[in-house]
C-alpha positions in Angstrom: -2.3 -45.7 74.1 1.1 -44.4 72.8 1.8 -45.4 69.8 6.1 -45.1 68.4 8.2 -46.2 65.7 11.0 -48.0 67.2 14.7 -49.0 65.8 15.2 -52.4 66.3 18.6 -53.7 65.1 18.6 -52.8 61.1 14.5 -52.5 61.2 12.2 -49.8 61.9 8.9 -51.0 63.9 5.7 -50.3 64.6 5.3 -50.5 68.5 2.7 -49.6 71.4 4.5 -48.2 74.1 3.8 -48.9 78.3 5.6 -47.6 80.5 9.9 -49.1 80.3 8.2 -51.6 77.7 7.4 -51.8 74.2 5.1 -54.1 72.0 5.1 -54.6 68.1 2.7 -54.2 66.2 1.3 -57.1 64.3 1.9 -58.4 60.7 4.4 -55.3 60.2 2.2 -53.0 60.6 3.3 -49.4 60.5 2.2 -46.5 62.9 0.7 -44.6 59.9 -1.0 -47.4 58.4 -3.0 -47.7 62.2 -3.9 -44.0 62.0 -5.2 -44.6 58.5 -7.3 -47.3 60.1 -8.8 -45.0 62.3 -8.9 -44.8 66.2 -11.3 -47.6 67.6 -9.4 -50.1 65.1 -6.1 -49.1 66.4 -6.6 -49.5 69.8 -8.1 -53.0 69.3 -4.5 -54.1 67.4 -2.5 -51.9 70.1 -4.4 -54.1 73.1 -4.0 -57.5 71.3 -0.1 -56.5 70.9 0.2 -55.6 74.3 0.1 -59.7 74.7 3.0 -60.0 72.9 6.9 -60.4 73.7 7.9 -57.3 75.4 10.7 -55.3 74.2 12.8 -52.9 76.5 12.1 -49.3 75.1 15.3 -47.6 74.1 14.5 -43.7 73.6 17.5 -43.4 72.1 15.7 -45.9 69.4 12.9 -43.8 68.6 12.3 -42.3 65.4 9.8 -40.7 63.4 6.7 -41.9 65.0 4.7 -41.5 61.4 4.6 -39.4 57.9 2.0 -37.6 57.8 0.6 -36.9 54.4 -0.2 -32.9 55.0 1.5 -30.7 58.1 -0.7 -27.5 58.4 1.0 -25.5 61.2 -1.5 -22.8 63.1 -1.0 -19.6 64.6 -3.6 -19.9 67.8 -1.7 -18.0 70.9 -2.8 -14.1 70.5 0.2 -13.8 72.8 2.7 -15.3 70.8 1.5 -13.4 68.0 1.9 -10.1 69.5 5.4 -10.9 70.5 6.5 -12.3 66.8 5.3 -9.6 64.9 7.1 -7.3 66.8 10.5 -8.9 66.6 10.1 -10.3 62.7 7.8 -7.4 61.7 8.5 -4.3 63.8 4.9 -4.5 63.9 2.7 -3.0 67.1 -1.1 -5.7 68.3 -2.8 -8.2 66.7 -3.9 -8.1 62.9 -7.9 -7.9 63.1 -8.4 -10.4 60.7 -6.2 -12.8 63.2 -9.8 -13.2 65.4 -11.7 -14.4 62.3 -10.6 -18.3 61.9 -7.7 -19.9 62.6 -4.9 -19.1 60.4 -2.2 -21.8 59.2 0.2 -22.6 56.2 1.2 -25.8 54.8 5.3 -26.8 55.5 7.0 -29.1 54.1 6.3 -32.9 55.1 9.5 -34.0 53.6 11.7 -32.7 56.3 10.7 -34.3 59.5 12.5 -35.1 62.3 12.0 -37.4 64.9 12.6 -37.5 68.9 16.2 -37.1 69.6 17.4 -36.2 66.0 19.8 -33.5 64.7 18.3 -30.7 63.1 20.6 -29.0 60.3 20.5 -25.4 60.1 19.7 -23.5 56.8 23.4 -22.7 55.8 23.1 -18.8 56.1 21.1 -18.8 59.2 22.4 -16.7 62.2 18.9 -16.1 64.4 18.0 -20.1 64.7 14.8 -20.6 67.0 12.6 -23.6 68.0 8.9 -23.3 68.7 6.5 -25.1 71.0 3.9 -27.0 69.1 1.4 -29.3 70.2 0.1 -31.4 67.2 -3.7 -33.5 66.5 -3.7 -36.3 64.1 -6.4 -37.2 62.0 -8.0 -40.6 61.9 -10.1 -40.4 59.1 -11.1 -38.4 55.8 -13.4 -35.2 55.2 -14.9 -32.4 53.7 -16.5 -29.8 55.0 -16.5 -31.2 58.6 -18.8 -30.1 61.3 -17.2 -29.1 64.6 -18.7 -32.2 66.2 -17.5 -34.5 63.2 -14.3 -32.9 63.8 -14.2 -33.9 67.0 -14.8 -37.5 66.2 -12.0 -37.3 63.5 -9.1 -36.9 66.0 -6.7 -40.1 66.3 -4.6 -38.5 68.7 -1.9 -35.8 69.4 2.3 -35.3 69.5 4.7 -32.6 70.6 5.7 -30.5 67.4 8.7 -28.4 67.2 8.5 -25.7 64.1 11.9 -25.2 64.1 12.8 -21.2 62.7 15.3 -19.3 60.8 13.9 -15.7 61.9 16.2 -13.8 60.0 15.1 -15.5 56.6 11.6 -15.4 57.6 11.8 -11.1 58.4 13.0 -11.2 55.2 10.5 -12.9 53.1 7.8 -12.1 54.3 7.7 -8.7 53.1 6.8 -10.6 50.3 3.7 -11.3 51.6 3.8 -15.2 50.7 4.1 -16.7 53.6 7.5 -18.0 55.8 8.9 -20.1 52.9 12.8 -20.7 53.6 12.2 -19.5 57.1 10.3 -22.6 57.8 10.6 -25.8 55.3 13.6 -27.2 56.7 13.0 -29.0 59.9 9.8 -29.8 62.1 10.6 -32.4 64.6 7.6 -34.0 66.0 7.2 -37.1 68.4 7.9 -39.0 70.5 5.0 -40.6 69.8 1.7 -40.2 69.0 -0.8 -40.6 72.4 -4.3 -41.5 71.6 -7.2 -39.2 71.8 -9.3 -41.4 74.6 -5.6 -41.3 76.8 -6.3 -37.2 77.0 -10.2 -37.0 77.8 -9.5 -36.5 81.3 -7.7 -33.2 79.8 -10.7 -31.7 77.7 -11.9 -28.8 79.3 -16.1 -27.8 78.7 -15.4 -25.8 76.1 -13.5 -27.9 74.4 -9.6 -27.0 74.8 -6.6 -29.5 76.2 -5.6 -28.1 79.0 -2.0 -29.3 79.2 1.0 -27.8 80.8 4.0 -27.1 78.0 7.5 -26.1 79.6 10.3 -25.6 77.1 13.9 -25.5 78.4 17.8 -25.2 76.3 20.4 -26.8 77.8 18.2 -27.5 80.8 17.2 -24.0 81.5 13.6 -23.0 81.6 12.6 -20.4 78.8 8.9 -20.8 78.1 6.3 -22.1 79.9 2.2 -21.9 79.2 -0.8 -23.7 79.2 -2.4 -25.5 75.5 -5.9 -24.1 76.9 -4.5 -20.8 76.4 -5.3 -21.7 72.4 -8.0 -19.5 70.6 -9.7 -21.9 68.6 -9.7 -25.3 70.0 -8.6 -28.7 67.9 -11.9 -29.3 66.6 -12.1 -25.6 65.1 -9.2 -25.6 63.6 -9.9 -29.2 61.9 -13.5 -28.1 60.8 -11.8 -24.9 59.1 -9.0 -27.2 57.3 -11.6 -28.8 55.9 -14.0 -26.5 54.5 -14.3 -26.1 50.6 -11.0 -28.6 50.8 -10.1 -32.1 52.2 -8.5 -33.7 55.3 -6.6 -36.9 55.3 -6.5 -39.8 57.7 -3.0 -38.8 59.0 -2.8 -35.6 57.9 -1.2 -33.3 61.2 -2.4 -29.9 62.2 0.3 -27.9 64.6 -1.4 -25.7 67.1 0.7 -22.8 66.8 3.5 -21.7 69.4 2.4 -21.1 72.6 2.9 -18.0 74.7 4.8 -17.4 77.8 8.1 -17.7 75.9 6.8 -20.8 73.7 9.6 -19.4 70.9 12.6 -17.4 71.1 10.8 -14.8 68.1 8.4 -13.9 70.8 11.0 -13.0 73.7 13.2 -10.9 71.4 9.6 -9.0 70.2 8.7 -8.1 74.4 12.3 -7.3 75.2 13.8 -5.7 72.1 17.0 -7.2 71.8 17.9 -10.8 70.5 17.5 -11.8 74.6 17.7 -14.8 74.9 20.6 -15.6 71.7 19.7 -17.4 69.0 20.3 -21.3 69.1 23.7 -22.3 68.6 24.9 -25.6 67.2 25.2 -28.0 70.0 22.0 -26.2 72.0 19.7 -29.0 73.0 15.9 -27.7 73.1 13.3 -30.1 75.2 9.9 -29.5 74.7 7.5 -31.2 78.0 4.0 -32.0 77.4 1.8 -32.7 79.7 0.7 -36.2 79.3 2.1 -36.3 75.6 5.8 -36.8 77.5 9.4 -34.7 75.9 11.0 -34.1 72.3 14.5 -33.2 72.2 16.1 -31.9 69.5 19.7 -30.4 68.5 20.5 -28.1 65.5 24.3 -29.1 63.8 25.8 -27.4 60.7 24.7 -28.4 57.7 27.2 -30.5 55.6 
């Protein structure tokens, strides 16, 4: 099932999505509070509502789909590491410790965007870039989670866009923190979430999605890879978020930027120049997913 927040008239609803159609949710319930519910729940209220009232799906009326409590972003694609480090570090490979779990930072879950939304630049910004994401969402609490348990812990999974100020980010990071300003002001993610059971036929034997991921701007192909190119699969990376620490029904791991051109960052790093430019106001970035559908996004000036 596909699961979206929809605006309808002066209200923001909960809705199950098929197809040109879309069905509420009953008794006002919200897209996060199904997740928090947990999967088999969900999809028991998502078939009921599907015998409801249809409602005509705008996409223009998306929003948000959820809030997720937590957003840890990951850094799985060796590929796209190599290129960033070159282009934000001057930096040659891949650190050794990269190989050892999978690496991720915490942004900020107060500045999300949803399908279709304006994202405002950081005011002093002149290298803007986007980044192909693909995100799981939780569907229950843990601690110290076994891979399997992890497994069983997915609600479902959403395009994420990590959008980047790469000239703040070269610049802090010398500090050795982390990407700070770079990163807290805009993830976009959406346009819905899509159940786990809806991607089985996807799940490779060892365990990866293998879904095709095609970023363009303005309509013009840039990147282009496959999510079973990750290192770590969804369930590794869940486990690790949840050892000697706690996961959250809802909370929403990123799986890094793909390769292949998943980010701008990673372009500049193999061709050593800014080649592609940096996103301009006005530059419309859509992110495809296989069987997770497209996120569109636009950065304006911030008033």
């Amino acid at each position: 099932m596909r699961f979206a927040s929809l605006r309808v008239r002066q209200d923001v609803v909960g809705v199950v999505v098929d197809g040109d159609s879309a069905y509420q949710l009953p008794s006002a319930l919200s897209v996060g509070d199904l997740v928090r519910l947990g999967l088999d729940r969900a999809l028991e209220i998502g078939t009921d509502a599907l015998s409801g009232p249809a409602i005509e799906l705008d996409a223009s009326a998306l929003v948000l789909p959820y809030k997720p409590p937590s957003v840890r972003d990951f850094v799985t694609f060796e590929s796209h590491v190599e290129g960033v480090r070159k282009s934000i570090d001057d930096a040659v490979g891949v650190p050794e410790a990269w190989y050892d779990n999978p690496t991720f930072y915490f942004t900020n879950p107060h500045a999300l965007y949803g399908p279709g939304e304006a994202i405002p630049r950081p005011a002093t910004c002149r290298a803007l870039d986007f980044e192909m994401e693909v995100g799981v969402v939780l569907g229950r609490d843990g601690s110290d989670l076994t891979e399997d348990e992890a497994r069983d812990a997915v609600f479902g999974y959403t395009i994420v866009n990590d959008w980047s100020a790469r000239d703040l980010q070269s610049r802090e990071m010398k500090v050795g923190l982390g990407p700070a300003k770079g990163k807290d002001f805009a993830t976009s993610i959406g346009p819905w979430i899509v159940t786990a059971d809806e991607l089985a036929p996807y799940l490779t034997d060892d365990g990866h999605l293998d879904l095709d991921c095609r970023v363009h701007v303005n309509d013009e192909l840039v990147g282009h890879d496959r999510l079973s190119h990750m290192h770590w699969t969804f369930a590794q990376m869940i486990a690790y978020a949840s050892r000697d620490s706690v996961v959250l029904a809802g909370d929403l791991l990123a799986s890094g930027t793909t390769g292949g051109g998943g980010c701008l960052a990673e372009l500049w790093g193999r061709n050593g120049s800014q080649t592609p430019p940096p996103l301009e106001d006005g530059d419309v970035v859509r992110i495809d997913v296989e069987g997770l559908g497209s996120l569109v996004g636009s950065p304006v000036a911030r008033r």
